[in-house]
VOPA-977600 format. One line per field, with one value per residue (C-alpha): residue in one letter; y, x, z. Coordinates in Angstrom, 1 decimal. Layout:
VOPA-977600
resn	[a	...]
y	[Y	...]
x	[X	...]
z	[Z	...]
end
This chain:
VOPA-977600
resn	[x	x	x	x	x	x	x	x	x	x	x	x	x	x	x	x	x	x	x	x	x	x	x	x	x	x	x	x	x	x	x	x	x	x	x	x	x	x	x	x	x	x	x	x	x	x	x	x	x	x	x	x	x	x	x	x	x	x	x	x	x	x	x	x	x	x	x	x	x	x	x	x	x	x	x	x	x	x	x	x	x	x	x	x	x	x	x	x	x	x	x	x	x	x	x	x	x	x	x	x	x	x	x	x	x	x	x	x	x	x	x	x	x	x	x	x	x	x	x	x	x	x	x	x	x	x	x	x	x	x	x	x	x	x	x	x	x	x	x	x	x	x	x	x	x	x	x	x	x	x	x	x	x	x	x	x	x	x	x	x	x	x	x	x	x	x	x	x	x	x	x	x	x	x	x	x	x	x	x	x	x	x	x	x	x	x	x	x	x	x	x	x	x	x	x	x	x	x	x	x	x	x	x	x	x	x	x	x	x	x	x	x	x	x	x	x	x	x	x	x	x	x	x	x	x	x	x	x	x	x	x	x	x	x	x	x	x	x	x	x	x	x	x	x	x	x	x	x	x	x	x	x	x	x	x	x	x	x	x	x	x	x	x	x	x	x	x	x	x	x	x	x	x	x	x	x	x	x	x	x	x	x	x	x	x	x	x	x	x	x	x	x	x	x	x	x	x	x	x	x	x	x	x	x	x	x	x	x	x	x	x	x	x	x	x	x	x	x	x	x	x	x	x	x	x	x	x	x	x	x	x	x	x	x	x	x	x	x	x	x	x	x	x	x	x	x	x	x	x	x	x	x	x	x	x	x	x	x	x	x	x	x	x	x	x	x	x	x	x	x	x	x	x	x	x	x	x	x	x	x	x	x	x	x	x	x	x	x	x	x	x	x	x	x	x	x	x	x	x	x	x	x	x	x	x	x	x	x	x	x	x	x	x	x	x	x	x	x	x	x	x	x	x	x	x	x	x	x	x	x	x	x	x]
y	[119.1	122.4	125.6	127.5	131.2	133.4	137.0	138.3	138.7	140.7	143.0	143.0	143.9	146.5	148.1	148.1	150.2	152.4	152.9	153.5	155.9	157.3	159.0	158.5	160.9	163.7	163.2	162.9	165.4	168.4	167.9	167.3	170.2	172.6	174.6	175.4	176.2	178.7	180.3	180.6	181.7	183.8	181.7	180.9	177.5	178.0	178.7	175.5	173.3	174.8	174.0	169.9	170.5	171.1	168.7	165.8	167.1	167.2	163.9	162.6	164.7	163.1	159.5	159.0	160.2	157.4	155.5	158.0	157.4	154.1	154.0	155.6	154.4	151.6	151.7	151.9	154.9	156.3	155.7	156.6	160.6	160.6	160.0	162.6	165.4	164.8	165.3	168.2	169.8	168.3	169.6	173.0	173.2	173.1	176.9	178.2	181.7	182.4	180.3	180.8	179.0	175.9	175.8	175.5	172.9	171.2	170.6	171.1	169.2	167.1	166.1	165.9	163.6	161.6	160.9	159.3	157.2	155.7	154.8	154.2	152.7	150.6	149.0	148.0	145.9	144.3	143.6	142.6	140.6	138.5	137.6	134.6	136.2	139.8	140.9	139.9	141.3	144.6	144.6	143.9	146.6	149.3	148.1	150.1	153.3	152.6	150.9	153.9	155.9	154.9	155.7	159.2	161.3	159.9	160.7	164.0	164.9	164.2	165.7	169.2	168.8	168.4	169.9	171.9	171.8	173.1	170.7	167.7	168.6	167.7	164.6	163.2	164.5	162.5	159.3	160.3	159.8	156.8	155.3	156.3	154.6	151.5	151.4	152.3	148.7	145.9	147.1	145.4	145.7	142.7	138.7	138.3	140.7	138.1	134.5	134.6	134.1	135.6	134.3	131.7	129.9	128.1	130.2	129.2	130.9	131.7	131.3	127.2	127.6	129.3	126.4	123.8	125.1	125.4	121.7	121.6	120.4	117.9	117.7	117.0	120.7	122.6	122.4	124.8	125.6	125.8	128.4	130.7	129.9	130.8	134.0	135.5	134.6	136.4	139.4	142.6	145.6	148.9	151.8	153.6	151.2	150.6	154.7	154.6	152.0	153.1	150.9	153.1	156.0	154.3	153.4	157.4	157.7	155.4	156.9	160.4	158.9	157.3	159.8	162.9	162.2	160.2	163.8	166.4	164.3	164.1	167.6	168.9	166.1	167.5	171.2	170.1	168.0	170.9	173.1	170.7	170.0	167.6	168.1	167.1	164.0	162.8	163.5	162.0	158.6	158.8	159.3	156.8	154.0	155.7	154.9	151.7	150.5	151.2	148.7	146.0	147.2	147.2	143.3	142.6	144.4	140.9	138.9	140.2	137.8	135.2	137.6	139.9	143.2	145.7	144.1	144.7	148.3	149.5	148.4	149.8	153.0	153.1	152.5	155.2	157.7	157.1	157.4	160.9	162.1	160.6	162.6	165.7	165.3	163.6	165.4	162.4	160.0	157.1	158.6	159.8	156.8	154.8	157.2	157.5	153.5	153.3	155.5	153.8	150.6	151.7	153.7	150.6	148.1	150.6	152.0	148.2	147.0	149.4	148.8	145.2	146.1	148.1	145.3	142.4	144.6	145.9	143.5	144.1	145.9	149.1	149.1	151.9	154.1	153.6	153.8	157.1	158.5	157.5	158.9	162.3	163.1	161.9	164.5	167.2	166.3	165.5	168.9	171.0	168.9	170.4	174.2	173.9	172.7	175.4	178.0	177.2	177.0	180.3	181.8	180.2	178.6	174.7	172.1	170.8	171.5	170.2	166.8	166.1	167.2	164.5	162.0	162.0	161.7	158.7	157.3	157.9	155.9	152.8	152.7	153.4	150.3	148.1	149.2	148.4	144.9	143.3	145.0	143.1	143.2	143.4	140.5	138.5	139.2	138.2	135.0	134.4	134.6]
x	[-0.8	-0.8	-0.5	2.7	1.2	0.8	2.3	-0.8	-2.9	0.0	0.0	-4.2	-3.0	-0.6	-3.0	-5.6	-3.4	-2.2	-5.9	-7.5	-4.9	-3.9	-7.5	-9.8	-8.3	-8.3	-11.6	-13.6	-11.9	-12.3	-15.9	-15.9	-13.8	-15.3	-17.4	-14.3	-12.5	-15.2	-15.2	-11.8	-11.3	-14.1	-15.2	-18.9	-20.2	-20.5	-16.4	-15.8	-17.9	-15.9	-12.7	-13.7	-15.0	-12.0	-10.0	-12.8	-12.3	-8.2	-8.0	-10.5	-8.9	-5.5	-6.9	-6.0	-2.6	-2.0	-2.8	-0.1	2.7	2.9	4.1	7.2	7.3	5.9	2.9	5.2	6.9	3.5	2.5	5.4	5.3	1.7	1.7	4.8	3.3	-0.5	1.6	3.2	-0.1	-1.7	1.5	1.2	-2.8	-2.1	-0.7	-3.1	-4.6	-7.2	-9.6	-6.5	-4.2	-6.7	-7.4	-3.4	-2.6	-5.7	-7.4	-4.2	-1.5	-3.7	-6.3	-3.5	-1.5	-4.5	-5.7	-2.3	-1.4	-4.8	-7.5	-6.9	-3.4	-4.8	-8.0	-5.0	-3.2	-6.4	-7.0	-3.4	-3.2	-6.3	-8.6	-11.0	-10.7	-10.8	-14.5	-13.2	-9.5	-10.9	-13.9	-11.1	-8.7	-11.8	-13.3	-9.9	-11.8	-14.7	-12.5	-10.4	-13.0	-15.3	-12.7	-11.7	-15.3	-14.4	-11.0	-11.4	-13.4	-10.6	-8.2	-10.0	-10.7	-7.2	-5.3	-7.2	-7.8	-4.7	-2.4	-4.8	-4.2	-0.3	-1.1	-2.6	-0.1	2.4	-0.3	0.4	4.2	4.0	2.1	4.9	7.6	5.2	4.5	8.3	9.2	6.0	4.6	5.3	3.0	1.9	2.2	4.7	6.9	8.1	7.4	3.4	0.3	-3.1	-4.8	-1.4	-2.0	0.5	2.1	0.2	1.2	-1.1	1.3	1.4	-2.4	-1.8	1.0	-1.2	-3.7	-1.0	-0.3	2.8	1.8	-1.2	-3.5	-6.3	-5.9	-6.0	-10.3	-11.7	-13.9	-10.6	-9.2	-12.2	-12.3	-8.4	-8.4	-11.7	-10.3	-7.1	-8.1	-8.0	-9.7	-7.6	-8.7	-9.7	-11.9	-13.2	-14.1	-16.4	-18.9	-22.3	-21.4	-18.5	-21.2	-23.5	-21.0	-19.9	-23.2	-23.6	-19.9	-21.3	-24.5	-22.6	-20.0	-21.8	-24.4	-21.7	-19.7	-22.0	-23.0	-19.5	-18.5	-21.9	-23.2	-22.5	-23.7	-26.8	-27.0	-26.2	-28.4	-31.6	-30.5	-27.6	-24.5	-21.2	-21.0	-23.9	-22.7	-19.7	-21.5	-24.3	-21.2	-18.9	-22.0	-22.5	-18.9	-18.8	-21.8	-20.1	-17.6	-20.3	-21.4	-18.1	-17.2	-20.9	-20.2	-17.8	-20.7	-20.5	-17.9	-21.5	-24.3	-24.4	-22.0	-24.6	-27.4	-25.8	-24.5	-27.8	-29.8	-26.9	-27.4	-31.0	-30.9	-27.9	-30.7	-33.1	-30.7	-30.0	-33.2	-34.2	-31.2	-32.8	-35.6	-33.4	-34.6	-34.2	-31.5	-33.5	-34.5	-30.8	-29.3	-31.4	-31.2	-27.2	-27.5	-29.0	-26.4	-23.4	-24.7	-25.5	-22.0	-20.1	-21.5	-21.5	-18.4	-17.0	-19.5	-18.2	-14.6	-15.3	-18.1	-15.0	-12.6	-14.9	-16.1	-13.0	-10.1	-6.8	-4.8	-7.4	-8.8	-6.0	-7.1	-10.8	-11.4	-9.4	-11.4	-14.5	-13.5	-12.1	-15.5	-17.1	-14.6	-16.1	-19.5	-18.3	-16.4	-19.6	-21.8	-20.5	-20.1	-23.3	-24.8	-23.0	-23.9	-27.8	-27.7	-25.6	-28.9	-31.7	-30.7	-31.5	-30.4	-33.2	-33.1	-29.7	-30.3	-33.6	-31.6	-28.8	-31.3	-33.1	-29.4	-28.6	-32.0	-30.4	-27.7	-28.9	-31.3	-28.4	-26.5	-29.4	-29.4	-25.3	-25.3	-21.6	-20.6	-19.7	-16.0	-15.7	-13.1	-15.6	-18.1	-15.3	-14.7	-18.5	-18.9]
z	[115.8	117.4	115.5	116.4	117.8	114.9	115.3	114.1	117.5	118.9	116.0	117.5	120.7	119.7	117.2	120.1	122.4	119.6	118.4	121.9	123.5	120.6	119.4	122.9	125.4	123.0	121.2	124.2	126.8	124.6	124.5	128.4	129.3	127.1	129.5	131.3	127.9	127.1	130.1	130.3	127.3	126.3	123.2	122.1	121.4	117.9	118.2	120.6	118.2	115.0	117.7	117.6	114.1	112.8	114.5	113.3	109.9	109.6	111.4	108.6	106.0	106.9	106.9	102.7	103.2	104.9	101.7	99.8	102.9	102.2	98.9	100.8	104.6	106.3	108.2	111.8	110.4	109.7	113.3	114.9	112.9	113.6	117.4	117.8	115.9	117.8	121.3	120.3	119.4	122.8	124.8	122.9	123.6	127.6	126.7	124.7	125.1	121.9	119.7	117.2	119.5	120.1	116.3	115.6	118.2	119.2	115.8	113.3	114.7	116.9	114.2	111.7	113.8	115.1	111.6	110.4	113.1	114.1	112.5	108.6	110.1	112.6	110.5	108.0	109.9	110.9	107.4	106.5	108.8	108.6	105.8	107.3	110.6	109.6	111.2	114.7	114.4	113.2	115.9	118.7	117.5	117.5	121.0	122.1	121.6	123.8	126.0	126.7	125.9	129.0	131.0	130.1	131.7	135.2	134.9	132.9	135.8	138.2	136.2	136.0	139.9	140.9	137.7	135.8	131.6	130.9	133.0	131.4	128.0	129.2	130.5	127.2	125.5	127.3	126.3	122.4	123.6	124.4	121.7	119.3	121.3	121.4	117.6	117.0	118.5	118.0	114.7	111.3	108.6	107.0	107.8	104.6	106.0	108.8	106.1	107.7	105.7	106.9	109.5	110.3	107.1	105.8	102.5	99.2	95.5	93.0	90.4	91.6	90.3	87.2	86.2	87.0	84.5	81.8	82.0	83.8	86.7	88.1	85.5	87.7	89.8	86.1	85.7	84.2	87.6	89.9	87.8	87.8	91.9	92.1	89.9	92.0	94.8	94.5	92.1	94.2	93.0	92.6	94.5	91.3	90.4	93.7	93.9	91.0	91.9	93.4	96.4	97.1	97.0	99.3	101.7	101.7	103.0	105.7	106.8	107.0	108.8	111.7	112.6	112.5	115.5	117.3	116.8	117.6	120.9	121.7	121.7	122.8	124.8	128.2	127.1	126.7	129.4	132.0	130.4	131.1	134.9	135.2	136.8	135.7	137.6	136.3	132.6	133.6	134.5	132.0	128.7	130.8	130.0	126.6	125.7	127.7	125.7	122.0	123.1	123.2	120.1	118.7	119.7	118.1	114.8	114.3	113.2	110.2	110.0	110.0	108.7	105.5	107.0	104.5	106.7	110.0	109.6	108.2	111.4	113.3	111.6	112.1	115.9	116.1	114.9	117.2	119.7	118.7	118.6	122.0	123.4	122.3	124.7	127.8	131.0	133.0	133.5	132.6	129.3	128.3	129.4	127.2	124.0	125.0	125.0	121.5	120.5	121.2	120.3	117.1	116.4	117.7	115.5	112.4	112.8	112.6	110.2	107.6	107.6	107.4	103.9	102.8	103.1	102.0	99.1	97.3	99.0	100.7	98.3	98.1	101.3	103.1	100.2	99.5	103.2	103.7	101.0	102.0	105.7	104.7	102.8	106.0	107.7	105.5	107.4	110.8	111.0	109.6	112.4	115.8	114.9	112.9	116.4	118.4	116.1	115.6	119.6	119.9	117.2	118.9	122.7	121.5	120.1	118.3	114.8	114.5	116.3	114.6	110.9	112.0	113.2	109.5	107.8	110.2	109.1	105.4	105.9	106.9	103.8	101.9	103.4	102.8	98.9	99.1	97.4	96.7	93.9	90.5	89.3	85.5	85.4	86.9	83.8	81.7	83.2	83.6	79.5]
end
């Protein structure tokens, strides 16, 4: 007998268009139109990079009130507010005149918007909404970044040919627009809001368990084995406990260690690629692939639905690295292609590999909040990365202490995600004695 179609993949779909459009236009085009934003505008690297720093950090910085929001509002409301108050920072950038105005609209209301409506939002309904399944909803939801992502270096390009930055900065804000009408009608947060189970399952209750065992129901379900299966199974870890665990630590760690490199390459990728002989066409191609590439690695981060997620992210992490430092010394397009490569295959399978050791670690009901904790503290980094690039660049005219410092803390992280064993629930030591 065929399964009736579970509601769940559309809730995948609609948290792939709400991810992708809602973060990938802005993240990537302020990197891409920043030489025409400095000249224009009279600011230094070191001030551009603090620009994208800042709007990396709030939209990381954001990500635990989501966790807070939803004791109040549902996670469509969240997405709805978020996506409205991003555009109005996006439409308000298209006017600015000073580092001051870019600060208040591009990195305050943008990153502040961008950090409640996507990520932390989108990754939970991935895990709300599957559980055997929850590797490959996640993966699909975050390919929508590289997907959309790929796209916007060619068609930044054409925008600033035919429109200019400013009238760009209009466009995507009109994207954020429509994202927020979008959630507004196809979002609903979890599979019991509409009678569903995870995965399409049919509906089973715990509590059917727990009478069996107290003799009021079949005898033969009330073993002594069954209940310790049933109580495991369904015991969720609190996000208090979750945060004092060295694997919480460890995981902070590999956070940090694949989102700075992929943000300091993102915002001044195509910096250093002028300055070493490209031209913008040929950045525009080369990041296009980049991008392009971390949606394979994004789709391949879902075996750690088959192999041990700690295993994958830390090779992930380790091949990220030496992506970065190959960038450094990219004077062909062979050579930066490759390092690019590395790059986004690394990021893409790390950056679904961790949400998916998040979720399988410490369960459903603390993964909005452990996860927005563990990516505001990787904000803190991610922010500090690009102006610490521009301004060691603006001091000494190269990049290379800063991409050989980020390549070592990449190489950090993926030791740290190999030493990240499942972590041991106390309740599970009580049952054990």
């Amino acid at each position: 007998m065929r399964r009736p179609f579970f509601y769940g993949w559309v809730i995948v779909a609609v948290a792939w268009v709400v991810y992708g459009f809602g973060i990938a236009p802005a993240y990537f085009s302020w990197g891409f139109f920043a030489p025409e934003i400095i000249e224009d505008l009279h600011l230094t690297r070191g001030e551009a990079g603090f620009v994208f720093g800042l709007f990396t950090f709030l939209y990381s910085a954001s990500s635990p009130l989501v966790g807070l929001a939803l004791i109040r509002w549902n996670l469509r409301t969240i997405i709805c507010g978020g996506s409205l108050l991003a555009a109005s920072g996006f439409l308000l950038l298209s006017q600015a005149e000073t580092l001051l105005g870019c600060l208040m609209t591009y990195s305050v209301l943008g990153g502040v918007g961008i950090g409640i409506s996507t990520i932390i939002p989108c990754q939970t309904l991935g895990s709300n909404w599957f559980i055997r399944s929850r590797a490959r909803a996640i993966a699909i939801i975050m390919t929508a970044g590289g997907v959309v992502g790929t796209a916007m270096p060619p068609f930044d390009k054409v925008m600033l040919d035919t429109l200019g930055w400013r009238s760009a900065w209009m466009v995507i804000g009109a994207i954020s627009l429509a994202v927020a009408v979008l959630g507004a009608l196809l979002v609903r947060d979890r599979p019991e809001d509409l009678g569903l189970a995870p995965d399409g399952d049919e509906r089973r209750e715990m509590s059917s368990a727990r009478k069996a065992t107290g003799g009021e129901a079949d005898s033969a379900k009330a073993s002594t084995a069954s209940l310790i299966t049933e109580v495991r199974q369904h015991h969720q870890w609190t996000a208090a406990e979750a945060m004092r665990t060295r694997q919480f630590f460890l995981l902070v760690v590999s956070g940090v260690a694949y989102a700075v490199p992929w943000g300091v390459v993102a915002a001044h990728g195509r910096l250093h690629m002028e300055d070493v002989g490209f031209s913008t066409a040929a950045v525009a191609g080369v990041f296009s692939m980049t991008i392009g590439l971390s949606i394979v690695g994004r789709l391949s981060g879902a075996i750690g639905d088959f192999l041990a997620p700690r295993k994958v992210l830390g090779v992930a992490l380790i091949v990220e690295a030496l992506g970065t430092g190959g960038f450094l010394f990219a004077t062909t397009t062979p050579v930066a292609s490759v390092s690019l490569a590395m790059l986004g295959l690394g990021f893409g399978v790390a950056y679904i590999n961790i949400a998916v050791v998040f979720s399988s670690y410490f369960g459903r009901r603390a993964f909005a909040a452990t996860a927005g904790v563990r990516i505001m503290i990787t904000g803190v980094f991610n922010g500090i990365g690009p102006w610490w690039a521009g301004q060691m660049y603006d001091a000494y005219q190269s990049y290379t202490v800063p991409f050989l410092t980020i390549m070592a803390v990449g190489l950090a992280g993926g030791l740290a995600a190999f030493l990240c064993w499942p972590p041991r629930h106390p309740l599970d030591e009580e049952i054990s004695e």
